[in-house]
N, C-alpha and C positions, 0 to 999 in steps of 0.2 A: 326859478320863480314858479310860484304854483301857478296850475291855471284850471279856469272852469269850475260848474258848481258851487257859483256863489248866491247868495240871497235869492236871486229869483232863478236858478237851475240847481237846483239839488241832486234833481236826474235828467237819464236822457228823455226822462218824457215829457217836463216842461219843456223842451226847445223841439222835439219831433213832432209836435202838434198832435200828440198822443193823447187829446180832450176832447175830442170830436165827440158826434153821437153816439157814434159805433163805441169807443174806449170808453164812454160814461156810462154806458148798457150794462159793459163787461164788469167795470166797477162797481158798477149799483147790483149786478149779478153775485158776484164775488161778494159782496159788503153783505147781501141778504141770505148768502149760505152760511155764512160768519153767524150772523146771530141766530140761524135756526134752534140750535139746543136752548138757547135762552126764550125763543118763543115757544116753546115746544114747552117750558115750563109752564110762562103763562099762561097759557091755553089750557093744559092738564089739573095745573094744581089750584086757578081762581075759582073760588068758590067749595075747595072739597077739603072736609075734611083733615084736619092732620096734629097729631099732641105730640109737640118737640118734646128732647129730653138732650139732655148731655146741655155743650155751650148753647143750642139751639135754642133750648128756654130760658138763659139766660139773655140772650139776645132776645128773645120773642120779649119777654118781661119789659126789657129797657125800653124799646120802642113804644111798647105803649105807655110807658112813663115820662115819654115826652110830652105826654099831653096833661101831665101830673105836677101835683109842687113839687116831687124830687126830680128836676130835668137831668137829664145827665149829662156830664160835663165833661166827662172823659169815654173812653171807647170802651170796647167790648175786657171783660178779664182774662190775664192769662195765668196758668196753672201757677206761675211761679209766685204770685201773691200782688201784681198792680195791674192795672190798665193800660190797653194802648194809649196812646195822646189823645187820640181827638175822637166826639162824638156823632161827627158828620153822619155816618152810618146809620146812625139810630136815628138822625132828624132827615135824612133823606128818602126814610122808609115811611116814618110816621106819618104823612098827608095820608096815603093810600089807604094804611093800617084804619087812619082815622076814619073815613070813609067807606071803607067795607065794614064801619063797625067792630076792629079790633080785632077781628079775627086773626090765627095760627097760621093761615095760607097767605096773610095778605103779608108776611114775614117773607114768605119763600118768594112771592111774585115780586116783593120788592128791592130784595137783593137781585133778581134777576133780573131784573130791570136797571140797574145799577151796572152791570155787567153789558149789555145792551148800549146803554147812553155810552160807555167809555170806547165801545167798539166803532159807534158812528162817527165820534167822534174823533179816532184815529185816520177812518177810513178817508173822512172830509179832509184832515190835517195833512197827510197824505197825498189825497189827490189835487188841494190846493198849489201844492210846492212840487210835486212830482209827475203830476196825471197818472198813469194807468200802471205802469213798471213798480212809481215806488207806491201806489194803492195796493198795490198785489204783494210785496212785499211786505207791506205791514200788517196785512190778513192773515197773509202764511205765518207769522210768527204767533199768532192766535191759531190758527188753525192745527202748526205741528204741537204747540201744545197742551189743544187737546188730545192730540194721538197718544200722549203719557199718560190721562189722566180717567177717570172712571165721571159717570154721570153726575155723581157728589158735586164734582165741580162748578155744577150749575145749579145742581135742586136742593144742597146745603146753601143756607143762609147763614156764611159765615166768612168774618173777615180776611182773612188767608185767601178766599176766592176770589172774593171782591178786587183786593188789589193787584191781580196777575194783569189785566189788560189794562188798568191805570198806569201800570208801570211801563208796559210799550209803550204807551201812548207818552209817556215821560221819556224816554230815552228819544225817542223819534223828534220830538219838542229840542232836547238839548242837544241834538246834532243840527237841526235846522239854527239855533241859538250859536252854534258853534260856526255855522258857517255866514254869519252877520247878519239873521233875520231877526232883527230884536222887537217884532212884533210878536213873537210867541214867547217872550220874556214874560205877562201877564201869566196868561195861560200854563207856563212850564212851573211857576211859582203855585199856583193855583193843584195842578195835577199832582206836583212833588209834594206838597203837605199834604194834601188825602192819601196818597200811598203809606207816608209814616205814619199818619196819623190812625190807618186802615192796620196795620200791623210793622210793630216799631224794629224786625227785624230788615226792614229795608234800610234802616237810615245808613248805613256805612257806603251801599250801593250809592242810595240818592245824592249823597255828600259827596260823593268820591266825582259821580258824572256833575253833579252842579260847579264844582271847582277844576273839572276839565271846559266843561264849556264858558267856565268865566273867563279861565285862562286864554284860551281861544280869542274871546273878544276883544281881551286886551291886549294881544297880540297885534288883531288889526285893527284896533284904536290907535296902537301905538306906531303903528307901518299908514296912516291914515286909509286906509280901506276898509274903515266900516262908515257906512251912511247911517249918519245920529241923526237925522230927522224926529223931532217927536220922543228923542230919547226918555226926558225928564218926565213927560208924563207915563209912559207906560212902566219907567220905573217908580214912578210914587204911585199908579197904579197897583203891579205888582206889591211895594211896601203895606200899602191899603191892605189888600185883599191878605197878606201873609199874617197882617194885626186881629185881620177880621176873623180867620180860621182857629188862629191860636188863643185867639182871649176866651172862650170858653177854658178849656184845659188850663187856662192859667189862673181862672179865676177860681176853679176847684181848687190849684194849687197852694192858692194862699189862703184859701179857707181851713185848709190841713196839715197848712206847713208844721211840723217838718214830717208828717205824715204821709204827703200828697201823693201821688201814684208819680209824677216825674220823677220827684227827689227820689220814692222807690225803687223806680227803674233804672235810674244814671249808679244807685246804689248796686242793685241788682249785678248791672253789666260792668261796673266798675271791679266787684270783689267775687262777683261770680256766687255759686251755691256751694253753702260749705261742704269741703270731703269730696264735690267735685272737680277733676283735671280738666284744662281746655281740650280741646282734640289735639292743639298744633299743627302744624305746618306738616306734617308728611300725611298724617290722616284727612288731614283737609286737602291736599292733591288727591287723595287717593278718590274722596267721596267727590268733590266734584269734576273729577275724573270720571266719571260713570255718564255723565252727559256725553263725551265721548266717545265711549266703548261700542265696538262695532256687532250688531246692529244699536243705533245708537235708540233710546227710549222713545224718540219720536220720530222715528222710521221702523217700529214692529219690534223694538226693544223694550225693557226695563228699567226702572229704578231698583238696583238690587235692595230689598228690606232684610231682617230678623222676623221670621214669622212669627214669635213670643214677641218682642218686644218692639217690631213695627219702628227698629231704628233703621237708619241709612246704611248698608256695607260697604266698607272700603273696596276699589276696585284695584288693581297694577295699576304702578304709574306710567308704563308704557304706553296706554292709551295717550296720555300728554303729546308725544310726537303727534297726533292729528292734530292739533291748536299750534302747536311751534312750525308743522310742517305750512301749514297754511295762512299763519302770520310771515312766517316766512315768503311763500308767495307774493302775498299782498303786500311785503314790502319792496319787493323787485319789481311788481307792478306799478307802486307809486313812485317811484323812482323812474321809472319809464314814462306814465303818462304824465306827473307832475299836478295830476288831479287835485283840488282843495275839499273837494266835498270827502273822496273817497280816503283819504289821508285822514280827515277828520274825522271821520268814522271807526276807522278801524285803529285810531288811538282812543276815542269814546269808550269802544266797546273793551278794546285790550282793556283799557286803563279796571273799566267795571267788572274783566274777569278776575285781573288781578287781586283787586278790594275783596270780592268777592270770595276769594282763598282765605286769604287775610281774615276775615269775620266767620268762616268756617273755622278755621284755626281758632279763631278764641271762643267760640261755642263751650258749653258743659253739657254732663249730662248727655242723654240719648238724646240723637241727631236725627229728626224724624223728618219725614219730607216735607211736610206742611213748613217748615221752620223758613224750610229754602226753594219756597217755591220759585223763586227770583231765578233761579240757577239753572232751567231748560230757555227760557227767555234770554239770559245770556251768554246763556252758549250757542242759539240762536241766529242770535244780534251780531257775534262776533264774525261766526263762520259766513253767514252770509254778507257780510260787511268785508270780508276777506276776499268772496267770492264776484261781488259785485265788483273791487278793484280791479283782478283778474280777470271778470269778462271785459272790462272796460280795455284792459292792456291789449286782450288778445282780437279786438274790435266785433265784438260780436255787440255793442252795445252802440256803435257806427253803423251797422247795419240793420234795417228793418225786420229781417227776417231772423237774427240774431236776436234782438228783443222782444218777436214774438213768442220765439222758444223759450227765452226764461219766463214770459208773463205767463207761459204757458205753464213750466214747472210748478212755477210757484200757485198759480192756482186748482194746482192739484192740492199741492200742501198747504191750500186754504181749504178747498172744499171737501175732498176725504176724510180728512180727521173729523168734519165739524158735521157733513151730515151721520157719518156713523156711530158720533156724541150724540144724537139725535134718536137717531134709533136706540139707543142704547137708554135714552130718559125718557122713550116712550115706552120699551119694554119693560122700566122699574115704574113708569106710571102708575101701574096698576097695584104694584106692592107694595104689603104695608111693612114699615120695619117692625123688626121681632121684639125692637126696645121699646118701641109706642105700643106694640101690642101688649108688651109686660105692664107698662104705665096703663095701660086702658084696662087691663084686668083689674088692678091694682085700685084704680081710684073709682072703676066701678062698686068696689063693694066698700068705700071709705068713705064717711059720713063730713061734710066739712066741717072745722071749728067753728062757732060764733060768738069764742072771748081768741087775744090774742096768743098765738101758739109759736112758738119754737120748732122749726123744722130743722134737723140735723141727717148727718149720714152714718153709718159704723160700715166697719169691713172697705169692700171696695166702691168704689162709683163708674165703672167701669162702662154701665148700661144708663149711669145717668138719670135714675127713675127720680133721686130726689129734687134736683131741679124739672121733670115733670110735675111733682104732685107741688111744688113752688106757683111752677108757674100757671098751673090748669087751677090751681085753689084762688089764688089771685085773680085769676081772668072771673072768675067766679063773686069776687067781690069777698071772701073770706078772710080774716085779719090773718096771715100770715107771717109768721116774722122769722128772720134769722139770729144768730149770734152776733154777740159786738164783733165785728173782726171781720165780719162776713159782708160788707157794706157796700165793699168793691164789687164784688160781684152781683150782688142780687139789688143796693142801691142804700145810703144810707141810713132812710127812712123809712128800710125796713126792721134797723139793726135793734134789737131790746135785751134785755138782763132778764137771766133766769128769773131773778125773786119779781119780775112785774110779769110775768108768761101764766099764762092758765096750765096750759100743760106744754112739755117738751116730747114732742115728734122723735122718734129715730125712724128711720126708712132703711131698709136694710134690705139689700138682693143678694146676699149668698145664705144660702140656709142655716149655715153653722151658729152665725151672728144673730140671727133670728131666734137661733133654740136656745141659745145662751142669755139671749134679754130676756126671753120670756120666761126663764124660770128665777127672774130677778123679783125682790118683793117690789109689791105696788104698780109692778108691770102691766098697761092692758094693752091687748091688741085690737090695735083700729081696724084692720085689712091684713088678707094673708092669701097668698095665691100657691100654689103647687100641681103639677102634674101629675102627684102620684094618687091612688086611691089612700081614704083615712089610715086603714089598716097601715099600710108603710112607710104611710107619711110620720105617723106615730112612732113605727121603729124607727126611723131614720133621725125622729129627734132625738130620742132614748140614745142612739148608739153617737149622735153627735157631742151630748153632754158627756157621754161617760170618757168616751175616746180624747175630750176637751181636756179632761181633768187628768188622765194618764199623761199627755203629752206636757203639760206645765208641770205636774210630777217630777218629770224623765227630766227639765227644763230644756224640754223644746218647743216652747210656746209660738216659734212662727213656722210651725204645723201646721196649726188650726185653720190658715187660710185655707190647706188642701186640703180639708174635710171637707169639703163641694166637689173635690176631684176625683173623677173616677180612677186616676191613678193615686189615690192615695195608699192605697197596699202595699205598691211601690214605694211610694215616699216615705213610707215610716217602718221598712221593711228593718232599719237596726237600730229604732227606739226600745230601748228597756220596757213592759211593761204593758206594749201593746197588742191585743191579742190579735194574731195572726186569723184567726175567723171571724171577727168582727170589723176589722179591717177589709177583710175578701168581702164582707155584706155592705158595708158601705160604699164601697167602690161599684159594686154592681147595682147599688138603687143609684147611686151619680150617673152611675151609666145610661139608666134611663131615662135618666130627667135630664141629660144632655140630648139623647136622640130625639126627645118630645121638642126639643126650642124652645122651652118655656122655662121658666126661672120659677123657684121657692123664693118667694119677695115677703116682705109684712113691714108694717108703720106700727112700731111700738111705741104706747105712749107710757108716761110717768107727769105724777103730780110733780111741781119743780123742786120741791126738797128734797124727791126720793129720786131726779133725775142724776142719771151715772157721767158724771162731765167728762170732756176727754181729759185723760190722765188721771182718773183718779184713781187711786193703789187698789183700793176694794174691788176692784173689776178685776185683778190677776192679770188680764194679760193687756195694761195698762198702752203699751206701745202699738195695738193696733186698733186703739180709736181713736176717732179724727173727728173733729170740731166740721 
């Protein structure tokens, strides 16, 4: 028979009267090193300064469109063409937004802030049910990882970050849920839909732990040890609140049926992106293998990436023996102490590493970390949920001086990683990024429209300049508009048809795309930035048009991206037709407008008859423009 660590001992610090003054110091100590990088935001970034670009100003845009007739009703967009679920994010930020008057910082303070509310609230959840062992515990798993992670983590305003400590705090919920506490049945209802709703690659996770801990309760429903006190209300609670989160996104849904961004998404993940393979099952051990590998990522280790393409690398699966070697322990230890809590945990977390392969495995496409950020938190979750069995077997968690030492460990692994996140976002404090400064050159000498305009992209968006000049022309009060199609992401109501547009926008950051519109008829240029003096900036156009039209010649029209590279001498070294010294000139003017940091950018505009649509044949090299 199990025993111990029911509803009110979760740990041994609810029963060693480990809540004293002294332990609440330690906690509220530990709790306040935890959110320093996020106060370190607020403090740095309210009131200064700052023009998003990439997702950021599509995010920045939503937010203030909450206070608009287009509200949003779904969450942020992802590259693959829908939205996350829910738009909690964008209404949780908007009070603030609203109140600093709208500004671009009150974006950044407000996700950080978001980041903050979820960390107290672990910390409380925590020390409620565990005192000071499991408070320390829950910090260190915020703490280690930040030790993976770069300052982004906290001063990007984007939903990937957001939901990293919503999801502790959800798995912490559904072990306390699992061990008969069905007061945080509310609350775990409530956490688990803003993490999906925050970024929908969680749901297999959140599904996977919500149907272990249902399991669990119906276990001791059905052995009568669980106390149903109060049941029915906190579950029509919870029902309430699960109706209240989802009827936004659902009433978007039906307004666009069968268009809507869920039906998209269930489409999306259902048939995958065309010409893409899943990873399967041995790449998917290998990549979340890498949480393992010694030194592991958040102890002075890595996520191994693709320095091009900023995918995930497969590790050996050898690494696996740590997770088998130490579930193994933790089962010889449950077996020995007969614990309920520690049992229950360490089939919580197995069960969420398991799923967690599982939806690796059917992944497409490049695996990029953002996708899985879930994956240091549960490899986390597991190991120490292994280890806490083990100490408990070996009685170091009977002993005072035994529990000093791990609250000890672990708040190293709270506060290490979190004040040196700290230093690390006050050192970028001061720095501007190189993509706001290309958008601030950019829109510095770009006059705004005052009939409706068409903003589009050509070439790449790599720097994201066109959702700057989106979202800075907009903040502006300027009629802005995108493409029908484009509606997801930048918002309906902003969506218009060429033949009612005044003019069509292209924003273009790589210089090839730029020399190539502008020698289009009816072409004008709005704005045009460049590092080089006239003189070469001149030849560099000359030598991009000619070299353009050699290479669709030769037909090797997906050249022309490398015409920005200064290895492009290399790359077209056995094209027919192209000359080998003007080749070697173009590589060496790339060369330096790589060492300046500064991009060849321009906003080409066209009246909308003589605007070049994506795909249309007249443009030659039709397949690299994008809507």
């Amino acid at each position: 028979m199990e025993r111990g660590g029911g509803a009110g001992e979760v740990a041994n610090g609810a029963a060693s009267g480990e809540r004293g003054v002294g332990a609440r110091r330690v906690a509220l100590g530990l709790t306040a090193a935890v959110l320093v990088p996020a106060l370190v935001v607020v403090v740095t970034r309210a009131g200064r300064d700052w023009l998003p670009v990439q997702d950021f100003a599509g995010i920045d845009l939503r937010v203030r469109d909450v206070w608009s007739s287009d509200i949003p009703l779904v969450g942020p967009y992802s590259r693959f063409g829908w939205n996350h679920p829910g738009p909690w994010i964008y209404w949780a930020t908007a009070p603030l937004s609203l109140i600093a008057g709208r500004p671009a910082w009150a974006t950044v303070v407000g996700f950080a802030m978001i980041q903050a509310v979820a960390i107290v609230v672990l910390a409380r959840t925590c020390w409620r049910r565990g005192g000071l062992p499991l408070t320390a515990f829950g910090l260190s798993i915020i703490g280690l990882f930040y030790a993976t992670t770069g300052p982004e983590i906290v001063l990007d305003p984007w939903n990937p970050n957001v939901a990293v400590p919503l999801f502790v705090l959800f798995v912490f919920q559904l072990w306390f849920l699992s061990c008969g506490d069905l007061q945080v049945l509310p609350g775990a209802v409530i956490v688990g839909t803003l993490v999906v709703q925050a970024h929908v690659g969680y749901l297999p996770v959140v599904v996977a732990g919500a149907l272990v801990a249902a399991g669990f309760v119906g276990l001791d429903a059905r052995a009568g040890a669980l106390v149903t006190g109060g049941w029915r209300r906190r579950v029509g609670v919870a029902l309430a609140w699960l109706l209240v989160l989802w009827l936004p996104p659902l009433i978007e849904e039906a307004r666009r049926w069968p268009r809507g961004s869920l039906a998209l998404t269930v489409r999306f993940f259902v048939k995958g992106s065309p010409g893409e393979a899943a990873a399967g099952p041995v790449t998917a051990l290998r990549i979340v293998g890498a949480s393992f590998a010694v030194p592991p990522p958040w102890a002075g280790g890595h996520v191994p990436v693709d320095p091009i393409t900023d995918a995930i690398t497969p590790v050996t699966l050898w690494w696996w023996l740590v997770p088998l070697a130490a579930a193994g322990l933790a089962v010889v230890a449950v077996c020995r102490t007969r614990h309920r809590a520690d049992l229950r945990m360490v089939v919580l977390t197995g069960a969420l590493l398991v799923v967690g392969v599982v939806a690796v495995a059917g992944a497409r496409g490049e695996l990029r970390p953002y996708m899985f950020f879930w994956m240091v938190p549960v490899t986390l979750l597991f190991l120490g949920s292994c280890a806490q069995a083990v100490s408990r077997a070996a009685g170091l968690l009977d002993r005072r001086a035994g529990r000093a030492l791990l609250v000890g460990l672990l708040a190293v692994g709270a506060v290490l990683p979190s004040l040196g996140l700290s230093r690390a976002v006050l050192t970028k404090a001061g720095d501007t990024d190189p993509r706001s400064s290309d958008a601030a050159a950019l829109l510095e000498r770009l006059s705004a429209p005052t009939h409706p305009t068409i903003v589009r992209f050509a070439g790449s968006t790599i720097q994201g300049l066109e959702g700057a000049v989106i979202d800075d022309l907009d903040r502006g009060g300027a009629p802005v508009r995108v493409d029908v199609g484009g509606g997801f992401q930048w918002g309906y109501g902003r969506e218009l048809t060429v033949a009612d547009a005044s003019e069509v926008w292209y924003v273009v950051e790589q210089g090839p795309y730029a020399s190539l519109l502008r020698d289009r008829p009816a072409a004008r240029t709005v704005a045009a930035t460049t590092p080089l003096p006239a003189e070469d900036e001149q030849e560099l156009v000359g030598l991009e048009r000619q070299l353009a039209a050699s290479l669709v010649a030769a037909g090797r029209p997906e050249l022309v991206s490398s015409l920005s590279s200064e290895l492009f001498a290399y790359a077209s070294a056995d094209v027919p037709g192209i000359d080998p010294r003007s080749a070697a000139r173009i590589s060496q003017l790339n060369e330096r407008v790589r060492e300046s940091g500064r991009c060849r950018c321009a906003v080409i505009a066209f009246p909308p008859a003589a605007a070049p649509p994506p795909g249309d044949e007249s443009l030659e090299l039709p397949e690299l423009w994008h809507r």
